[in-house]
C-alpha positions, 0 to 999 in steps of 0.5 A, spaced: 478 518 468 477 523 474 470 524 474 469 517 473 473 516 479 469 521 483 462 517 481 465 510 483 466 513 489 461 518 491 455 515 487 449 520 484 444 514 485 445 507 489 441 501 487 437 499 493 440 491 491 447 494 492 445 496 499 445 489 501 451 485 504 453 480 499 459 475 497 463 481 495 463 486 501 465 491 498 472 490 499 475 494 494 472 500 496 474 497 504 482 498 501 482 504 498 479 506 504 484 504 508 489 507 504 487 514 505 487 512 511 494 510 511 496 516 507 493 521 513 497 517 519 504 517 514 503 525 513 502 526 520 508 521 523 513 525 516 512 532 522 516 528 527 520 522 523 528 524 522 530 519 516 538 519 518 541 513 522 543 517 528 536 519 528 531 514 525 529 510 532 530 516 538 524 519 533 520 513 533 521 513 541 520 521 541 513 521 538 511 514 542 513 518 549 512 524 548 507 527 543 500 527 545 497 521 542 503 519 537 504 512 540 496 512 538 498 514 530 504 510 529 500 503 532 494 507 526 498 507 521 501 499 522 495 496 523 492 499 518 497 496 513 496 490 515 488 491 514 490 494 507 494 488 505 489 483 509 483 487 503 487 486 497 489 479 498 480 478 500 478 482 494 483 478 489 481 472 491 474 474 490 476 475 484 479 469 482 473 465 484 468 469 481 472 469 474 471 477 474 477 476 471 475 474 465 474 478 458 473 484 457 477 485 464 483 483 463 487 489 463 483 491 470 485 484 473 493 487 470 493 493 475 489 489 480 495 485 481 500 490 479 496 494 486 497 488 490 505 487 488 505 495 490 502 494 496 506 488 498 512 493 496 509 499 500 509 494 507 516 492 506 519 499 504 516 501 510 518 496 515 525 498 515 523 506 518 523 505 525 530 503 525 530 498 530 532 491 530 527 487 528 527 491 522 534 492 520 535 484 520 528 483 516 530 488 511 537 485 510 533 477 509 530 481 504 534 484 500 539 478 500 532 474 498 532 479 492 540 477 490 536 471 488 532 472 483 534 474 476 536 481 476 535 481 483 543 483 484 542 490 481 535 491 484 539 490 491 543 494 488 539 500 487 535 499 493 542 498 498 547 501 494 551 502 501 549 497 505 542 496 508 541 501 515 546 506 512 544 513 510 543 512 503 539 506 503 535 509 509 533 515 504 531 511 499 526 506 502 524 513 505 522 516 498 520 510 495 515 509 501 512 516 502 512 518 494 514 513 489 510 508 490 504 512 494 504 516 487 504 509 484 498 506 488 494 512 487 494 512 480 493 505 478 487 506 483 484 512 479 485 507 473 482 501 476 476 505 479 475 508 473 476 500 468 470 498 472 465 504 471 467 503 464 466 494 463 459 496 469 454 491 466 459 485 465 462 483 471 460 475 471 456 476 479 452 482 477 
């Protein structure tokens, strides 16, 4: 799977056709870029971010005034996670429009919505870090919207067990969002690079 993967990205040969810019703009090569770029910006802004209540928002303010090009890396980081989300969104759409989804691809269709709700997963965990307003009160609309759902009580739960903006939340939107679900996207990642070198030949625009 590794090796698959690494020749979907760094082919031996390219086909002078595949060169050329058509309907699918290689969007999902696109949004893994923009992911690796994600992971690079996140492990920068770990240095200086402090994942308690007391300190979460002065780090965010710390590293916007006085680190040497922070206020750039966090802005990086955010507007990337919009172009990812953006990509994803862009790719599937082209899926569905094309039927790529179809036999024998059904099983890549599963993890690309899988990566999509991760994604989707990735932003939210994300938004409440900074720890300021806007994000405290996104999260709790959120959370209450969760409470909602079937089983959506003990998601909320696991999520917020003290309530959200309290340390125990903050750690764990924390964990899952600069281990947990990285780990998760990078795997289904591998898997669905790795799907499409073996159904190459198939897919319905080709």
């Amino acid at each position: 799977m590794i090796t698959d993967f690494l020749k979907h990205l760094f082919p031996r040969v390219v086909l002078e056709r595949n060169l050329r810019i058509g309907y699918t703009f290689c969007l999902g090569g696109l949004a893994f870029t923009a992911f690796m770029i994600m992971l690079a910006s996140g492990m920068l802004l770990l240095v200086y971010y402090q994942p308690v209540p007391e300190r979460a928002f002065n780090s965010i303010l710390f590293l916007e005034s006085s680190v040497w090009g922070g206020k750039y890396l966090r802005s990086l980081h955010r507007l990337t996670s919009h172009v990812l989300l953006l990509l994803i969104l862009l790719h599937t759409l082209r899926v569905i429009l094309t039927g790529a989804y179809q036999k024998p691809r059904q099983l890549n269709w599963v993890i690309g919505c899988l990566l999509l709700f991760l994604t989707v997963f990735e932003a939210y965990t994300g938004y409440l870090l900074p720890f300021d307003q806007l994000a405290f009160w996104a999260t709790q609309t959120g959370m209450e919207l969760l409470a909602t759902l079937p089983f959506g009580t003990f998601l909320r739960s696991m999520l917020v067990p003290d309530g959200v903006g309290q340390g125990l939340s903050l750690l764990r939107f924390y964990a899952l969002h600069i281990v947990i679900i990285p780990l998760g996207v990078s795997a289904l990642s591998f898997l669905h690079f790795y799907r499409v070198r073996k159904n190459k030949g198939v897919l319905p625009y080709l």
